[in-house]
N, C-alpha and C positions, 0 to 999 in steps of 0.2 A: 493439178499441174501449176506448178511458177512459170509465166511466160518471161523470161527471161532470154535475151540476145546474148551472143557468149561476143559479141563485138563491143556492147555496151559493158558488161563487166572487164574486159580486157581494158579498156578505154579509160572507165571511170576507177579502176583501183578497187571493185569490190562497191566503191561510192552507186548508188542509184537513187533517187525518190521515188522510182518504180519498175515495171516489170514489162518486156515488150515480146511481143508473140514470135516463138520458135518459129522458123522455115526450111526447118531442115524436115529428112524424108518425111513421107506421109507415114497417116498413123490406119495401119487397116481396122483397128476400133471405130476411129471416128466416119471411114470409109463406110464401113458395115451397119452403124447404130448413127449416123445424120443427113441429113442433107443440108448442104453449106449454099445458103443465096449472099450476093454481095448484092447491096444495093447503097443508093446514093440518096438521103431522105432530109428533104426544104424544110428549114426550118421559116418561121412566120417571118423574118427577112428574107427570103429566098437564098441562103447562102444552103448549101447542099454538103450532108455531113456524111463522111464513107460508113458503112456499116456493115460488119458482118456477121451473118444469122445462122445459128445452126440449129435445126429442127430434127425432133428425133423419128426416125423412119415411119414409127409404128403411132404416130400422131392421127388423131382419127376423131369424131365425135364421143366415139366411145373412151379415148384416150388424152385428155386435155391435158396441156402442159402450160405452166406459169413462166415465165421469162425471167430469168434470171441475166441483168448486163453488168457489164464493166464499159465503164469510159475511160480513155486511157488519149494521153498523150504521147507516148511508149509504140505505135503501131499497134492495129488491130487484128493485122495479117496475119496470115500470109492473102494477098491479093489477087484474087480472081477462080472462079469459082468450082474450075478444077484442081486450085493447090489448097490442100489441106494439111490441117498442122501435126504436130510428129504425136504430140500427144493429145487428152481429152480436149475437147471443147469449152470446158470450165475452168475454174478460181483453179481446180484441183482435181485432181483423181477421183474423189471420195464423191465429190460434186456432179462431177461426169457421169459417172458410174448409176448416180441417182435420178439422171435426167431431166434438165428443163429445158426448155427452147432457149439457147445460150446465143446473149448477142455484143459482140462487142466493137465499141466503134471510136474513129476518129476523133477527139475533138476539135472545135473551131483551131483553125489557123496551121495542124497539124498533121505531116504525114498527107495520105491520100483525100484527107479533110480540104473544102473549101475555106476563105476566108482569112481573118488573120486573128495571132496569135496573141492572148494576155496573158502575162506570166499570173498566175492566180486572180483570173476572172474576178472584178470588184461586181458583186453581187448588186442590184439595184431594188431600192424599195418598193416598187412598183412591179417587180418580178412575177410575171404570169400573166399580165394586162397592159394592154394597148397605151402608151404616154401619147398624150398629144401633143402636137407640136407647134407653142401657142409663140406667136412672133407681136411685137410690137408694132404698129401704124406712127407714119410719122405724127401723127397728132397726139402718141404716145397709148394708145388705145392698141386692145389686143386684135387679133384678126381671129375669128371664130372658125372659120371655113381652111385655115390651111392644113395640106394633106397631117395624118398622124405618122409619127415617129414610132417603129416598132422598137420598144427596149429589146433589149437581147441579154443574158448573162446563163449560167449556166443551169442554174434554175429551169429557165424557160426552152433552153436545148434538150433536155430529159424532159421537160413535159411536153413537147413535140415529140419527142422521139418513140416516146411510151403512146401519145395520141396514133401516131402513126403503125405504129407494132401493133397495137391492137385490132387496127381495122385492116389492115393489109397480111397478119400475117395468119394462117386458117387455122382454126384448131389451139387458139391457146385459151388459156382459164379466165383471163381478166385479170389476173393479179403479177404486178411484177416487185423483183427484188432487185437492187442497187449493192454492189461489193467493190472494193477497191483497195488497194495496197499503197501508200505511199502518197505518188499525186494522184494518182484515182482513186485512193484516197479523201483527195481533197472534191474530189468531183462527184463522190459518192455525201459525202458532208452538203457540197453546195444544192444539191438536188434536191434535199429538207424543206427550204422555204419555200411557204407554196407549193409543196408537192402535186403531184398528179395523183387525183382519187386512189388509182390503179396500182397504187407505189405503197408497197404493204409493210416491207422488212426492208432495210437499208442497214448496211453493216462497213462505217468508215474503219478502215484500218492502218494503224500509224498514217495518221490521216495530216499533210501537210497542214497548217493551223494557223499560225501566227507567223512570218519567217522576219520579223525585226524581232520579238522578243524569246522566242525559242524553238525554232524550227530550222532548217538547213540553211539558209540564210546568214543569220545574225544571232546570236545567244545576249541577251539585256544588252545590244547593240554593238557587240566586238564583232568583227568579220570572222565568219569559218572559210579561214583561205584554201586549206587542202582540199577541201571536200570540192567545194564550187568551183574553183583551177581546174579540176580535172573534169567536173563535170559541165560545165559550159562551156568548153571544148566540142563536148557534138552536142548537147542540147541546143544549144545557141548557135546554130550554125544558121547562117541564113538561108531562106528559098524564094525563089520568085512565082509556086504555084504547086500544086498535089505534087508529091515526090514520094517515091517506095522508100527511101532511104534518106540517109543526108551522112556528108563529110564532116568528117572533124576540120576545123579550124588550123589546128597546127600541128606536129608533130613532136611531142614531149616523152622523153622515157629516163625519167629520172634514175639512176641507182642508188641514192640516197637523198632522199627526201630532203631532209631538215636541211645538209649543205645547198640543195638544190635552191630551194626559196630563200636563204640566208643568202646564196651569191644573186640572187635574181633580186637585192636592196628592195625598194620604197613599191610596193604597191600599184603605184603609178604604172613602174618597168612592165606588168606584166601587159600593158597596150602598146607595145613596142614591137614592130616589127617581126619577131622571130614568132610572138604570140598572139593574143586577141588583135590587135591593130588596130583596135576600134569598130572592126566589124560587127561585136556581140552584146545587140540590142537590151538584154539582160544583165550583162554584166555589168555593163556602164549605168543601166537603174538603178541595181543593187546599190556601186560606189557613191554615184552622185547621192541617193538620198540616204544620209549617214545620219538622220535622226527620223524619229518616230514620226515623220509628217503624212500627210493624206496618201503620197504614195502608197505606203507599210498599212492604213488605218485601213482604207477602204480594199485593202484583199485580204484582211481579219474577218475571217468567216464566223467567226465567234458570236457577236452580236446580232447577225440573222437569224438563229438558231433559236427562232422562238416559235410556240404554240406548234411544235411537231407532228405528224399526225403518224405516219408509219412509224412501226414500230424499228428501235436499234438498238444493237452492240457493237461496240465500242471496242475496239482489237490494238493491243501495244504490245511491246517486249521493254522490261526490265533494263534489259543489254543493251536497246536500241540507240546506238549513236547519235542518229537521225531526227528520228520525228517521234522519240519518248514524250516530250512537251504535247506534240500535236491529241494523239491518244488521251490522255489525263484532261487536257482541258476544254479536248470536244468533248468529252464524257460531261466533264464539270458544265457547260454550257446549255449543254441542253437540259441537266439537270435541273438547273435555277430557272429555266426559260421557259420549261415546257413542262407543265405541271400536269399530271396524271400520264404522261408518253410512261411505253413500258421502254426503259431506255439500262441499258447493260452492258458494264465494263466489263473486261477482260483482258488481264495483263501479266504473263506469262515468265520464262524465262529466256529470252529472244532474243538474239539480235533482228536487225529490221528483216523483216518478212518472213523468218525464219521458222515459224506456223506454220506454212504454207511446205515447209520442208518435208520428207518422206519421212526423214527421224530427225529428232535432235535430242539426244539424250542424255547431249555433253556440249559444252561449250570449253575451248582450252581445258585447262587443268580442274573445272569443276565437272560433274557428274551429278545429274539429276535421279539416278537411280529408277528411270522410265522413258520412256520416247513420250515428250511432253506435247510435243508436236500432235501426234496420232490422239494425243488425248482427247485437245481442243477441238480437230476436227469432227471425231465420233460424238464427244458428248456434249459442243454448243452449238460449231458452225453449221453441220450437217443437222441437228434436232433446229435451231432456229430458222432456217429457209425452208425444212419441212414442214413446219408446225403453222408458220405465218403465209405457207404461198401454198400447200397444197392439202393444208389439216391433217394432215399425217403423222401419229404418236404428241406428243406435250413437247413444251419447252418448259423448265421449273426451276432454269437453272436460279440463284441468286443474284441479286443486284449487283455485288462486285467479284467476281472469280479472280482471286490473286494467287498469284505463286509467292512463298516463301523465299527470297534465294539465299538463307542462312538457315533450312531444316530441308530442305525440297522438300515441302509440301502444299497443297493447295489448300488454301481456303475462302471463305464463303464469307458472307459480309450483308447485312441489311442497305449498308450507306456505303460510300466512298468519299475522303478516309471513313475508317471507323467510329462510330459516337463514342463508343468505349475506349477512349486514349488521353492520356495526363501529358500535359507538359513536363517535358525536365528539360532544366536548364544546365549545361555544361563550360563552364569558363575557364577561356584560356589564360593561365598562370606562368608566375616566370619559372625558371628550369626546367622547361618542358613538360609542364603539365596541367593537366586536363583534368579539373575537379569541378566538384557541384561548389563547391562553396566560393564565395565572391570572395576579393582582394581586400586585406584590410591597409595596405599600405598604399602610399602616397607616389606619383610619378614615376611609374614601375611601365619598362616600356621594352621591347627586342629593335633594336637597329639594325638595319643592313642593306645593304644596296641594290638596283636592278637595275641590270645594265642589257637594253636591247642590245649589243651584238653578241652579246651571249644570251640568248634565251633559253627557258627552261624548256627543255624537250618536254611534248607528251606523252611518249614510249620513249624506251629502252633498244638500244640497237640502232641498228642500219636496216631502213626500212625503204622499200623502192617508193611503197604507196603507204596507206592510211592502215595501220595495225586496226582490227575489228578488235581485237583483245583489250585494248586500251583500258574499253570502259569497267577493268577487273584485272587489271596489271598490277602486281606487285612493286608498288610504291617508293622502295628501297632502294632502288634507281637512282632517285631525285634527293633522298633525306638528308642525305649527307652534304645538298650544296648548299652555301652562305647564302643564297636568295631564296630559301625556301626553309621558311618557319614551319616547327612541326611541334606538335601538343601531345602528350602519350597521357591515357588514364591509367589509372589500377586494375588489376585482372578482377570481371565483372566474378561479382559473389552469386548471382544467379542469372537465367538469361533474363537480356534486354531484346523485347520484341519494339520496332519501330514501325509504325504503318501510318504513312501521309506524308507532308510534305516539310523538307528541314530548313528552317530558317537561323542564316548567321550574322549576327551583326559585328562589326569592326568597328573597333574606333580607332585611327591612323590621321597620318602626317607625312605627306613629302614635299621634298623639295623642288619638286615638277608642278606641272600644273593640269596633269591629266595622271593615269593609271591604271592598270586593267586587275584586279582582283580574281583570283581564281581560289575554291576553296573546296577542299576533298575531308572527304568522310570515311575511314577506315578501318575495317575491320582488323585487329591484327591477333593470327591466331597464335597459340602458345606452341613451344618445342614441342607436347606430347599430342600436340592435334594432328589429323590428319591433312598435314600440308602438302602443294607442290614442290615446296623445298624439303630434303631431309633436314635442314638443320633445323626449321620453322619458323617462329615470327615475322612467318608471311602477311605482308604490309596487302591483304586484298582492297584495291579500293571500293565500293559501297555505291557512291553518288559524289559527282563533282560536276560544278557551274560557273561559271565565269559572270563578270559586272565589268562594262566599259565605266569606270571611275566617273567622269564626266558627267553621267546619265544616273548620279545615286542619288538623286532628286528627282528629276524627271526625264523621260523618255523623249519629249517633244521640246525640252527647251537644257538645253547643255550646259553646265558649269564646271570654270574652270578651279582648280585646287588652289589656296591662298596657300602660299608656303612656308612651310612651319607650322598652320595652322591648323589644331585638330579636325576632325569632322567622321562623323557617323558613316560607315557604307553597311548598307544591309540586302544581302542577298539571297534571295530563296531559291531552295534546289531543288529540283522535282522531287517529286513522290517516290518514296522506296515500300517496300514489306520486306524486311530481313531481321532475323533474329541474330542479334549478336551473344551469342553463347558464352554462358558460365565460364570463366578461368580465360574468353578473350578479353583482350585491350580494346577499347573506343580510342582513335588517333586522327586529328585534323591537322592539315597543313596548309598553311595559306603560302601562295604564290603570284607573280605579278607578270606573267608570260607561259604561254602554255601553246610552241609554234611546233610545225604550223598548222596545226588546229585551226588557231587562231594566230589570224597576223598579227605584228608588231606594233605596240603601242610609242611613240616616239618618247612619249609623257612628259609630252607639251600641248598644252589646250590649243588643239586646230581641227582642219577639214583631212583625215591621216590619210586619204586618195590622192590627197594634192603632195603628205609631206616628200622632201629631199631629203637623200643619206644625210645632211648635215642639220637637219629638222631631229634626232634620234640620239638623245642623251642621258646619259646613267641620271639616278635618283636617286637619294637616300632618304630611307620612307623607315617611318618608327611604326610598331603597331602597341597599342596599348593598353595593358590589364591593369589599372589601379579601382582601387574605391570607388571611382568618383567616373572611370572611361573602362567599364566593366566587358571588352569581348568578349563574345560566344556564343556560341553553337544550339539552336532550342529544336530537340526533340521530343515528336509525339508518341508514346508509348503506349502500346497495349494496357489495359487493365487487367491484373489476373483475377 
């Protein structure tokens, strides 16, 4: 079961970073096969976290059950211990069906939860043990005796939580497993350091990660305005103590998107009256801290991710809007960090949570030619919670489980990426194209202008909310406008399989002093293939990422464009596996707005929360392929 609120997807546009427990009718399954306790359970501060526990009937000595939770900021509910949920008790159907003592609960500051709220929990070094709380004497001497400070992070909330499920709840194995979609997700990741003995299998999925550098947040520091607009609307809604629910903020129901945030100018507007007002504790973090500072550093779960002990997989989709970054580099993190963990990607054909679906055997105009969905569950997620929590059949799957999405097919992987892949280098040329071979000429350059009040759409059409298709939209849209440079190669003479991560360098010049880079990878397939268009050279896009200009040095300390003056930007796009087939075209196109995805760059070096509509002026920005200022695109290629 996806616990999914049909008020939060009404709300957020399809947008979520997770999933909140149905309340609609009861489900007579879970009537029949649990008994549901709510309890309220102290954490070593004494703040009291809501939880609810589903036990399965026929739980006995004879019959031990392992604990599988979710932690969730989404509600845990439904609340109180005669309302039960419409469906299973677990992640899913598949999960339910198979039985563990299922618990899921508030976390701090949230819902029926005590306490208050961190937008991704800054994990603390000292996580699982007591800090003391050592003060200075005026004599400048410490004081030995003053009471200790209980650290708290999320860490140490799962390992009360698991301390306490163990001994109060009867009849379970000793072993628990940690799952999560999204931001429980993220709370399935932070439970790692310093785990609790007990904590065997932990499986982060599109696990929120980084959100300055590529998570729902910020992309290499550009704001995703659409996404977070609609979503810190009820996220962010303030409370003054437990609550079953919370209000949205304001009332918005856009009919077309892209004018909506175009008439609603500078960024600033949206704390204006009619919306945030400055009530949305969150969203005013987000804008204020607009570089990579302690903020952004210390809720990078990345770097706690060391000497792991339970075992994990690692859950993404391809398609994932969202938290594709998050996926790849938790995997990546524990990989480097935690030597000898049995630790396993898994990265699908998905948009975000889209696993968790009953099928998904198509996404838009592609077709998997299988319910991928149903695959995942039967032959990892259901074998690895058996395998690790109740010794039941093997888990053997391989180190990286990837899907194809250029053959639909799955494969199998020692490493992630592959050891067996070659760099090629693909350089952007003038006339539109896309060759391996470098420029032999001299100040050979494309000009043309970007002008924020016309930015470049990221979809096609009139869209109310955030098109999910996006990330596999036919590109053809955009080709034809004068602020979007576009590269075509030759029709490939055999396939090109790509599996890892694509990195582009630019070498440019504008006239501004800021600019936001966005750069798309595309497949484009020929008349005789099987397109969504009959006529074909369908423009599919592959992989695109954006770079706030500013930040193509560093993250933490911002520079502005000398104008005129060349300079390097290099940006890396996640991770793909697709095979670009024989007789297609490789097509990249670089762009400098990509709204409202992402908001407007004024491209003027400043703080863009503070600029004014009169802060927001055209640019003419050269990009350039000579000899000597070589752009392009370096992909990693299978070996055959």
């Amino acid at each position: 079961m996806i616990r999914i609120q049909l008020l939060i997807i009404i709300l957020l546009g399809g947008f979520s970073l997770g999933y909140a427990q149905s309340t609609t009718s009861d489900s007579l399954f879970v009537r029949q096969n649990y008994t549901k306790l709510d309890r309220k359970i102290s954490m070593r501060d004494g703040t009291k976290l809501y939880t609810v526990i589903y036990v399965p009937n026929d739980a006995s000595p004879a019959n031990r059950y392992p604990i599988l939770m979710e932690r969730t900021p989404y509600s845990a509910g439904p609340y109180g211990e005669s309302k039960y949920p419409s469906a299973g008790p677990g992640p899913n159907k598949d999960l339910s069906q198979e039985k563990y003592i299922f618990v899921n609960q508030d976390v701090r500051g949230r819902y029926m939860s005590e306490g208050n709220f961190e937008e991704m929990t800054p994990a603390i070094a000292t996580s699982g043990r007591t800090k003391g709380n050592t003060k200075k004497s005026s004599a400048g001497g410490a004081k030995k005796n003053s009471p200790p400070v209980l650290a708290t992070d999320e860490s140490t909330d799962t390992y009360d939580t698991i301390e306490w499920l163990l001994k109060n709840i009867p009849n379970n194995n000793g072993r628990v497993g940690l799952i999560g979609i999204s931001y429980p997700g993220f709370y399935a990741s932070a439970a790692l350091p310093n785990a609790h003995p007990a904590l065997k299998a932990v499986s982060p999925q599109a696990p929120v990660t980084d959100e300055f550098i590529g998570d729902d947040a910020r992309h290499n520091g550009a704001f995703f305005l659409l996404d977070n607009f609609s979503f810190m609307n009820y996220f962010d809604a303030p409370r003054k103590g437990p609550v079953e629910d919370y209000e949205p903020l304001f009332t918005s129901k856009p009919t077309d998107a892209y004018q909506f945030f175009l008439d609603l100018g500078p960024i600033r507007n949206a704390n204006g009256p009619n919306y945030f007002n400055n009530r949305a504790k969150i969203w005013n973090e987000y804008l204020e801290h607009d570089t990579y500072d302690d903020y952004w550093q210390t809720r990078n779960i990345r770097p706690h991710l060391k000497n792991v002990k339970p075992a994990t997989m690692v859950v993404g989709g391809w398609f994932d809007a969202e938290d594709l970054f998050g996926a790849l580099r938790t995997y990546e993190a524990i990989e480097k960090q935690s030597s000898g963990n049995r630790n396993t990607l898994v990265m699908g054909p998905w948009t975000h949570g889209a696993w968790a679906r009953d099928d998904w055997s198509q996404f838009g105009p592609l077709s998997f030619g299988q319910n991928t969905a149903k695959y995942y569950r039967d032959n990892l997620e259901s074998r690895f919670f058996a395998f690790h929590l109740k010794n039941k059949g093997d888990f053997t799957a391989a180190e990286a489980m990837v899907f194809d999405t250029g053959t639909n097919e799955w494969k199998s992987f020692d490493t992630w990426p592959p050891k067996a892949v070659q760099s090629q280098h693909f350089y952007l040329a003038p006339n539109r194209k896309l060759t391996t071979d470098k420029s032999t000429g001299n100040d050979l350059f494309k000009e043309y202008v970007s002008d924020p009040a016309m930015p470049v759409p990221y979809t096609s059409g009139v869209q109310t909310r955030r098109n999910n298709q996006y990330v596999i939209e036919d590109q053809r849209f955009v080709a034809d406008r004068p602020d979007v440079v576009v590269f075509e190669g030759e029709p490939l003479t055999e396939d090109l399989t790509v599996a890892g991560p694509i990195n582009a360098k630019l070498f440019v010049s504008t006239t501004g002093t800021d600019a936001d880079f966005i750069v798309k990878v595309i497949d484009v397939l020929p008349d005789s293939s099987a397109s969504p268009d009959p006529k074909g050279n369908y423009q599919r896009l592959v992989r695109a990422e954006v770079l706030r200009g500013k930040f193509r040095n560093s993250f933490t300390t911002p520079e502005p464009f000398k104008p005129g003056q060349i300079a390097a930007v290099s940006i890396q796009l996640p991770d793909v596996m697709h095979t670009f087939k024989k007789g297609h075209r490789l097509m990249v196109q670089v762009q400098h707005s990509w709204f409202p995805i992402v908001d407007r760059n004024p491209q003027k070096f400043m703080t863009i929360a503070k600029a004014e509509a009169t802060d927001f002026q055209k640019a003419t920005i050269r990009l350039y392929h000579d000899r000597n200022h070589p752009s392009e695109i370096e992909l990693n290629s299978l070996v055959k």
